[in-house]
C-alpha positions in Angstrom: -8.7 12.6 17.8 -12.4 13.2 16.5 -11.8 15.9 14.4 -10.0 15.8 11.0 -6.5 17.4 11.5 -5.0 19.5 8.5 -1.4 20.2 8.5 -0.1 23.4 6.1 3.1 24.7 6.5 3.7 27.2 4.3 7.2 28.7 3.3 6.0 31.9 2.5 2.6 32.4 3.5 1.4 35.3 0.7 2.5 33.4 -2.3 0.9 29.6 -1.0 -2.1 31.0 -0.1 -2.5 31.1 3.6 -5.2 33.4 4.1 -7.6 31.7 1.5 -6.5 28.4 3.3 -7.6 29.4 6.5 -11.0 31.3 5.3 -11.8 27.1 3.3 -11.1 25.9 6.3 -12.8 27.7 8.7 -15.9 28.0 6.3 -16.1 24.2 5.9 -15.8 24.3 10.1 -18.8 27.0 9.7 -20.9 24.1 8.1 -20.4 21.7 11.0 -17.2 19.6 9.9 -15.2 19.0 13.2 -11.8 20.2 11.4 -8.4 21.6 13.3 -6.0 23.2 10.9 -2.2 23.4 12.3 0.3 25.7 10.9 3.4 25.6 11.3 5.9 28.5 10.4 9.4 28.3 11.3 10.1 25.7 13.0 12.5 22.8 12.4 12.2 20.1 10.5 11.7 17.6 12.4 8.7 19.3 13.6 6.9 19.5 10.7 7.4 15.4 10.0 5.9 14.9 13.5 3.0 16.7 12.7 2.8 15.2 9.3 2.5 11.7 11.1 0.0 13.0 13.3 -2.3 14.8 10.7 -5.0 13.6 8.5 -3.9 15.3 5.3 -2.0 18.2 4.4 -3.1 21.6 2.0 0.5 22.3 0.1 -0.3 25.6 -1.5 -2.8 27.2 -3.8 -0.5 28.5 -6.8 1.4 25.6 -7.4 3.0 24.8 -10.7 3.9 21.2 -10.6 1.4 18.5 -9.0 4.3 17.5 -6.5 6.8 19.6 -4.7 9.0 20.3 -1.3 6.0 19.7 1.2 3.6 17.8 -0.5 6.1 15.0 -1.1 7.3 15.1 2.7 3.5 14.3 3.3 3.6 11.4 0.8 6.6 10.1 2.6 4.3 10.3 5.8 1.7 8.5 3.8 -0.6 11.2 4.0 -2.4 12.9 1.0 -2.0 16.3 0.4 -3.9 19.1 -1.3 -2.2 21.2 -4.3 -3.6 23.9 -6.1 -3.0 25.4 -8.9 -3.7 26.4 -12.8 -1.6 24.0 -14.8 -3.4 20.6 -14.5 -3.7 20.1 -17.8 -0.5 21.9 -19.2 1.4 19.4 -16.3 -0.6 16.1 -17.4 0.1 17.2 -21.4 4.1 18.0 -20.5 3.9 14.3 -18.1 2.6 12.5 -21.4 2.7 8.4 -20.1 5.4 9.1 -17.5 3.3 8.2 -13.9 1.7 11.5 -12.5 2.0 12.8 -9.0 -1.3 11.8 -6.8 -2.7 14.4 -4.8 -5.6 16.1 -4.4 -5.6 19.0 -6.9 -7.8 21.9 -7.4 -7.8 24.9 -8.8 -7.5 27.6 -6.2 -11.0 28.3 -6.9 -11.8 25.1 -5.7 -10.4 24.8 -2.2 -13.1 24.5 -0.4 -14.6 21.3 -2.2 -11.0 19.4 -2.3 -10.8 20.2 1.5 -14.2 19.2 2.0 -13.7 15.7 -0.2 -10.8 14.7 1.9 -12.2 15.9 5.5 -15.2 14.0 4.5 -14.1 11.1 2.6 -11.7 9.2 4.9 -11.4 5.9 2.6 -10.1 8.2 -0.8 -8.2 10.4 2.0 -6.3 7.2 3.2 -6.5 5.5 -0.3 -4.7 8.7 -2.1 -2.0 8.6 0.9 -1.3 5.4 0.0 -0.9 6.1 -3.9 1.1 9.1 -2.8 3.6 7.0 -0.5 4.2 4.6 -3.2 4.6 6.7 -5.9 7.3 8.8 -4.2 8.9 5.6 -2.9 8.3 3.6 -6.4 9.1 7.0 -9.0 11.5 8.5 -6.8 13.5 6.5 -5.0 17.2 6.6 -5.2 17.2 3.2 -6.9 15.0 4.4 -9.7 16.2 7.5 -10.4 20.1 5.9 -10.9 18.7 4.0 -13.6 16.9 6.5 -15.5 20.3 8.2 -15.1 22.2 5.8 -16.3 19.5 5.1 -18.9 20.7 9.2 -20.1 24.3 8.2 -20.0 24.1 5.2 -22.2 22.3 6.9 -25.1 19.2 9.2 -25.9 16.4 9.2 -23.9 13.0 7.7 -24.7 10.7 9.5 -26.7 8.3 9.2 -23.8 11.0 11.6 -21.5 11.0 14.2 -24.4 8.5 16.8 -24.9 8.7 20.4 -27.4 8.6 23.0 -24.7 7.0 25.0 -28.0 3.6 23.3 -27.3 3.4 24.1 -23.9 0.9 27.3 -23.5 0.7 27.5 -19.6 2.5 30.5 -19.4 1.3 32.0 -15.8 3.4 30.3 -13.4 5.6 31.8 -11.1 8.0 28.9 -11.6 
């Protein structure tokens, strides 16, 4: 295809964002990128991991509070980057401390428009970040891996590096 295709499939519409979504979109397609945005609602699984294999990148949500969740790690599966925004960047990489951070393409929701219009445009950090995302979700979270930290909790205390006070965490307007 010659245009960049964007997948979002949104659970519930209102609270990912949709409508602003749609408006980055179609004002980034207002300046002359050649950009088709598929949504899908309702539909089957299986659908949605077709369309993942046939996109360029996917837009998650706008209001998210982790960097990774439910479709945004089916589109690193898929090897495809995907945009996730959201207010609690820093809180997230502060509570992560050294343990490996999610890769995607976040933004505030604010800035939609420019993460959509760095991945449309930008096809060798678009591929490059699926990549990263792919590996990290098949590296971090794989079955293999997460047995051992598991068994890692069952044989004694975790490592400082797992542990963090909930007290110093001040990002407080999640809906999480």
């Amino acid at each position: 295809h010659t245009s960049v295709r964007i997948l979002h499939s949104p659970s519930d519409p209102t609270l990912k964002g949709s409508d602003r979504i749609r408006e980055a979109v179609e004002q980034l397609a207002a300046e002359g990128l050649a950009l088709e945005l598929v949504e899908l609602r309702g539909v089957a699984n299986d659908v949605v991991l077709r369309e993942l294999a046939n996109c360029d990148f996917a837009i998650d949500q706008l209001y998210s509070d982790a960097p990774m969740v439910g479709f945004a790690t089916e589109a690193a599966v898929a090897s495809r980057p995907a945009v996730v925004g959201g207010y609690a960047w820093a809180a997230n990489r502060s509570a992560f401390g050294t343990i490996p951070f999610p890769p995607v393409e976040e933004c505030t929701p604010e800035g939609i428009v420019d993460a959509v219009r760095r991945l449309a445009t930008d096809a060798e950090h678009r591929e490059a970040l699926g990549r990263e995302a792919s590996a990290f979700v098949h590296d971090q979270w794989s079955r293999t891996n997460i047995a051992r930290r598991m068994l890692r909790l069952m044989e004694g205390p975790p490592p400082d590096e797992w542990l963090f006070d909930p007290r110093s965490l001040r990002y407080v307007e999640g809906c999480g």
